[in-house]
C-alpha positions as CSV (number, residue, x, y, z in Angstrom):
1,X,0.0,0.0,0.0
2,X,1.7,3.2,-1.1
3,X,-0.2,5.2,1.6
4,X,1.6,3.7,4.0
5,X,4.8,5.4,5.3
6,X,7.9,4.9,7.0
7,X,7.5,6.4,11.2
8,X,10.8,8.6,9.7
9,X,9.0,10.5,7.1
10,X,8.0,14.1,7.7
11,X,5.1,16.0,5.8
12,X,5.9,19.7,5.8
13,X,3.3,20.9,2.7
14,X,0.2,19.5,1.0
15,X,-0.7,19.9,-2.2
16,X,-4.8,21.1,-2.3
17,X,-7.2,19.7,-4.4
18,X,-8.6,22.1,-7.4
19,X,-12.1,22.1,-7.3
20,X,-12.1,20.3,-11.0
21,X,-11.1,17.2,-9.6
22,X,-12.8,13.4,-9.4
23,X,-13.5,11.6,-6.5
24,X,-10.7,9.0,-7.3
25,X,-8.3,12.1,-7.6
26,X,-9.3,13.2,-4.4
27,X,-8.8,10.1,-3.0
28,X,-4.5,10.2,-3.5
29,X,-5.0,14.2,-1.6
30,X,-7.6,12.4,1.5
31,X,-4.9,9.8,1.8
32,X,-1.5,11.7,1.5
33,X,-3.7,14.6,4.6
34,X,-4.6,11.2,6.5
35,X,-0.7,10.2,6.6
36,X,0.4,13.9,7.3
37,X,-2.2,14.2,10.3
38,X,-1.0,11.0,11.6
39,X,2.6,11.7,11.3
40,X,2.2,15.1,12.8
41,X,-0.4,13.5,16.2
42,X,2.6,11.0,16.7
43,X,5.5,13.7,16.4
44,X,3.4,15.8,18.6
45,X,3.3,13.2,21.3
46,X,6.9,13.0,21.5
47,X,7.2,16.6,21.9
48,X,4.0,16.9,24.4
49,X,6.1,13.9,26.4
50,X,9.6,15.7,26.2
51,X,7.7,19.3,26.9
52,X,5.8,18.0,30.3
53,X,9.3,16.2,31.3
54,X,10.9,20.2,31.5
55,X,7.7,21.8,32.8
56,X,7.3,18.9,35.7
57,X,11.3,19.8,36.4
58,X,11.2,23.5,36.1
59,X,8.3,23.3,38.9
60,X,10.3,21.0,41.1
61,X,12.9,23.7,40.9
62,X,10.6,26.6,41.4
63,X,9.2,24.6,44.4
64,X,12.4,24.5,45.9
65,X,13.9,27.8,45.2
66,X,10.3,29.3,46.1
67,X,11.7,28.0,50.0
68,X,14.5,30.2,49.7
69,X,13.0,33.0,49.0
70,X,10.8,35.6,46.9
71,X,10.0,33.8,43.7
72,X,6.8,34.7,41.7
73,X,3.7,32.4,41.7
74,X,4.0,29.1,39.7
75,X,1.0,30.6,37.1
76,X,2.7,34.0,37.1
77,X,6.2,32.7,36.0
78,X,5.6,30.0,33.8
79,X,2.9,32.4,32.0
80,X,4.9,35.6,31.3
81,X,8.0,32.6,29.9
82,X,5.6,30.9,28.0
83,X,2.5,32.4,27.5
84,X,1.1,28.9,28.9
85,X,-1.9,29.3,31.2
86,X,-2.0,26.9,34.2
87,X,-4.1,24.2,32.9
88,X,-2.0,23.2,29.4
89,X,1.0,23.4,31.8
90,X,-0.4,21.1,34.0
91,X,-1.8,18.8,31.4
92,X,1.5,18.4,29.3
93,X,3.0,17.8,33.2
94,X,0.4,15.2,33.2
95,X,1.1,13.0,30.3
96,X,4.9,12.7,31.0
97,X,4.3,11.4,34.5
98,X,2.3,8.7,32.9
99,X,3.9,8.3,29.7
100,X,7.6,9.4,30.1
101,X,8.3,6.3,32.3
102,X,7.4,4.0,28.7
103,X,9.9,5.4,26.2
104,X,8.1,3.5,22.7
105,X,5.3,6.2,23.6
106,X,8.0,8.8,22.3
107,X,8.3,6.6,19.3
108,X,5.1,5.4,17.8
């Protein structure tokens, strides 16, 4: 099946479909977005993984240093870095406590 592709490949562009085209022609564009989107959720799960590992560090460290002295608020620090609110820091945090410890997550 030529719609299948190596875990390796990266999509960076699609092509679009003209509005002229048959249903079989769109099929080859609906196959070749399906394969992109996939490619793109599984890199993004690596990087959501890898992302939450530094978050759920960096607030270890601010927890610690916040006991030494006058450090901003958690929210207030990690939003003016990032321009994260609270909650999709604390959801990427999530995920790599339960998915860092199995390392084929980062490669599916």
């Amino acid at each position: 099946m030529d719609h299948l592709v190596n875990n390796n490949e990266r999509v960076d562009s699609l092509q679009i479909l003209k509005g002229d085209a048959t249903l079989e022609e769109a099929k080859v564009f609906l196959l070749r977005a399906d394969t992109a989107l996939r490619l793109a959720n599984k890199h993004l799960l690596a990087v959501s993984i890898e992302a939450g590992i530094n978050f759920e560090r960096a607030f270890e460290i601010h927890q610690a240093e916040k006991k030494n002295g006058l450090v901003p608020y958690w929210e207030h620090w990690i939003k003016e870095i990032t321009h994260l609110g609270k909650s999709p820091v604390a959801r990427l945090r999530q995920i790599s406590r339960l998915l860092a410890p199995y390392p084929k997550f980062k490669q599916l």
